[in-house]
C-alpha positions in Angstrom: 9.5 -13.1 5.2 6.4 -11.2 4.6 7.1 -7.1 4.2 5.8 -4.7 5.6 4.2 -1.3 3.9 3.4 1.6 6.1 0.7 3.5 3.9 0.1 7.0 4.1 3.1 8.8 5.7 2.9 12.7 5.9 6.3 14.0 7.0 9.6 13.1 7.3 10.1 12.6 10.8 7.1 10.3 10.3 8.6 8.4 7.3 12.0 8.3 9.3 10.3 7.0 12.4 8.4 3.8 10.6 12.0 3.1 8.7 13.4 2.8 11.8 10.2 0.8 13.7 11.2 -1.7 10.3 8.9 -0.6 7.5 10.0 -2.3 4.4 8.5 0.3 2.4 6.2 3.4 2.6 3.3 4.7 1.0 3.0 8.5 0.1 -0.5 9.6 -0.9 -1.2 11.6 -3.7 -4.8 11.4 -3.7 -7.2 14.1 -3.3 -9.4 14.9 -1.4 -7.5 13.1 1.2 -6.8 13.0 5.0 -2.9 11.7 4.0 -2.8 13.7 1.1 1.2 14.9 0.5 2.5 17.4 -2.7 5.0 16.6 -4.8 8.0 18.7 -2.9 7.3 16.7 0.5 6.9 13.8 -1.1 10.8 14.6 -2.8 11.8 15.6 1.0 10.5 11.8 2.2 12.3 10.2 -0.5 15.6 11.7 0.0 15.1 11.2 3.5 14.5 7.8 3.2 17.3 6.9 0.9 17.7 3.2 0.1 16.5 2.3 4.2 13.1 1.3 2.2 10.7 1.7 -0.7 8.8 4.5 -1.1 5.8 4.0 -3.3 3.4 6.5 -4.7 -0.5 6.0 -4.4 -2.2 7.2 -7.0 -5.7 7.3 -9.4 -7.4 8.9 -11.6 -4.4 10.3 -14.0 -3.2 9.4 -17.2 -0.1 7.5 -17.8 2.1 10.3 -19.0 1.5 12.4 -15.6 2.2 9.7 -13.5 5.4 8.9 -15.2 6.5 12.8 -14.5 4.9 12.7 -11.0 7.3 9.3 -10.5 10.4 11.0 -11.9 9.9 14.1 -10.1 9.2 13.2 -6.9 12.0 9.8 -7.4 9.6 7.4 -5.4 10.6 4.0 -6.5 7.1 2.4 -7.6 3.3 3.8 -8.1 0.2 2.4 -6.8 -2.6 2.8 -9.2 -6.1 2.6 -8.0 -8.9 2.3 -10.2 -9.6 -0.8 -13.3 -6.7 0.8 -15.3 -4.5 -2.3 -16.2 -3.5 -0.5 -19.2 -2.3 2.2 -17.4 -0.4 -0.4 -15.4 1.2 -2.2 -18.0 2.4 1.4 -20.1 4.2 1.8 -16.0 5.7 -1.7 -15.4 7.9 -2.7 -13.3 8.1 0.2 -11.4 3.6 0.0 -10.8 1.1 -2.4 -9.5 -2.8 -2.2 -9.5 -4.7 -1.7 -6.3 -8.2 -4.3 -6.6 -11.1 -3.8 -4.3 -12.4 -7.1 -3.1 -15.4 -8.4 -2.4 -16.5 -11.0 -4.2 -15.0 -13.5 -6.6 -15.1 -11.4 -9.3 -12.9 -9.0 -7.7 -10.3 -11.5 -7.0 -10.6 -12.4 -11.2 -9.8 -9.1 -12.3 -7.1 -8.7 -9.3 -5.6 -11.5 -11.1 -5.6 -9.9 -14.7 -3.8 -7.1 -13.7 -0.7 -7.1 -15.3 2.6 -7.3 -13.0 4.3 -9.2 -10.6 2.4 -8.1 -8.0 -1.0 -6.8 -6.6 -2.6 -5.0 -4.3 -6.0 -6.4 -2.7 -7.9 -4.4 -0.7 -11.2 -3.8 0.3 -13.9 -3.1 -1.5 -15.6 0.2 0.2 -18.1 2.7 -2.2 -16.7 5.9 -2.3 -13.4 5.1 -1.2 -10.2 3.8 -2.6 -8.3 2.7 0.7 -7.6 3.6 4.1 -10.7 2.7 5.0 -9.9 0.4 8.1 -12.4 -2.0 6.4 -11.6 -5.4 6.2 -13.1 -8.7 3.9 -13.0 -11.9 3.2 -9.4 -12.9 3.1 -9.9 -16.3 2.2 -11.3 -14.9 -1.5 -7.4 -14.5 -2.2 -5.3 -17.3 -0.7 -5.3 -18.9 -3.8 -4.3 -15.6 -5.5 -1.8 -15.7 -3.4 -0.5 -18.6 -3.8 0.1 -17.4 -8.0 1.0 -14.2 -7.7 3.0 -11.5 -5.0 0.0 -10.0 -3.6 0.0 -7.0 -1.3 -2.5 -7.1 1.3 -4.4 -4.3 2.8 -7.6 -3.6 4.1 -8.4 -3.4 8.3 -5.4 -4.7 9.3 -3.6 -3.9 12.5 -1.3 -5.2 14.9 -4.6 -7.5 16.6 -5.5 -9.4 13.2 -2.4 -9.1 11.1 -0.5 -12.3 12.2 -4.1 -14.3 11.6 -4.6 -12.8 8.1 -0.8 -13.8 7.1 -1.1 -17.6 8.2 -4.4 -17.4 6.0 -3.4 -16.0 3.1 0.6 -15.8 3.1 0.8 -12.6 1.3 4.1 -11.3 0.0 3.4 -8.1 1.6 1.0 -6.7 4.0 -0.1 -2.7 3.9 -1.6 -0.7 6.9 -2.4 2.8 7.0 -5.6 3.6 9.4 -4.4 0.3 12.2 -1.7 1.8 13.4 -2.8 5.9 13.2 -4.1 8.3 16.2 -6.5 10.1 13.5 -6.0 10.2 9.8 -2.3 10.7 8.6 -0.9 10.7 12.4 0.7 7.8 12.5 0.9 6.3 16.4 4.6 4.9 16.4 3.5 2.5 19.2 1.0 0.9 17.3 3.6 0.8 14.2 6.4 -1.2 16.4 3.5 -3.5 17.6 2.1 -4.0 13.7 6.0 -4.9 12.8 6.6 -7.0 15.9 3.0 -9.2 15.1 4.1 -9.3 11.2 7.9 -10.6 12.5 6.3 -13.1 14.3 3.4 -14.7 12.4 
């Protein structure tokens, strides 16, 4: 069964509400500057919240190993999402860590497969921006990827396209952030229920 990542909660209600709609697991955004953007105490308040109900999962870039070990342990989220070509960084962080790959040509896909880890993220490939784009690409550059290793696939995907893009590629787990919001970080718990129902059923 393909999970199912809700990416870029911003409250507890919110991170509650997607639990119960049947998020797998949760993305809290740590990023700056950022539309979703949470600090470290509300990010603590969603993890207790959440409890063992699903997997809360940092999303990070752009700091060095040691502070995102203390940024982990402080805030107790269960696994970091490290964006940037740091598989360094990810290997010092395994297994609680996977590296986030832009994609947009095969050469993406090559170092998406480099990166250290069980899994990986694929996303797409957008200047200037490191997800939560609503962008989509070419998902047939990683059904073979797929196919090796438990890829997370994000990148444009909402409730209309997300049953198509699983029978393509058969990821292990599917992430959505912008498909199922109102506006940035207001999450639209309609279009989260449909997402989970079209993932349930592909």
């Amino acid at each position: 069964m393909t999970r199912i990542k809700i990416c870029g909660v911003t409250s507890v209600e919110q991170a509650l509400s997607c639990v119960d709609a049947g998020a797998d697991a949760l993305g809290v955004n740590f990023v700056a500057p950022n539309a979703r953007r949470v600090d470290r105490a509300l990010a603590e308040s969603i993890v207790g919240a959440v409890g063992d109900r699903a997997l809360v999962v940092g999303v990070v870039a752009g700091m060095t190993v040691d502070a995102m070990r203390a940024l982990r342990d402080h805030t107790g989220v269960g696994c970091l999402q490290i964006h940037g070509d740091h598989p360094a960084d990810v290997e010092a962080l395994l297994p609680h860590a996977y590296g986030a790959v832009g994609v947009a040509a095969a050469g993406d896909v090559a170092r998406a497969q480099a990166m250290p880890g069980e899994f990986v993220m694929v996303d797409a490939k957008v200047d200037g921006s490191l997800g939560g784009t609503g962008h989509s690409f070419d998902w047939s550059l990683v059904v073979e990827l797929a196919k090796r290793r438990k890829v997370v696939l994000a990148g444009g995907l909402t409730p209309a396209n997300v049953a198509g893009a699983i029978r393509m590629v058969g990821p292990w787990c599917v992430d959505v952030a912008s498909g199922v919001e109102s506006a940035p970080g207001h999450k639209d718990l309609a279009k989260v229920r449909a997402f989970v129902d079209a993932v349930r059923s592909a």
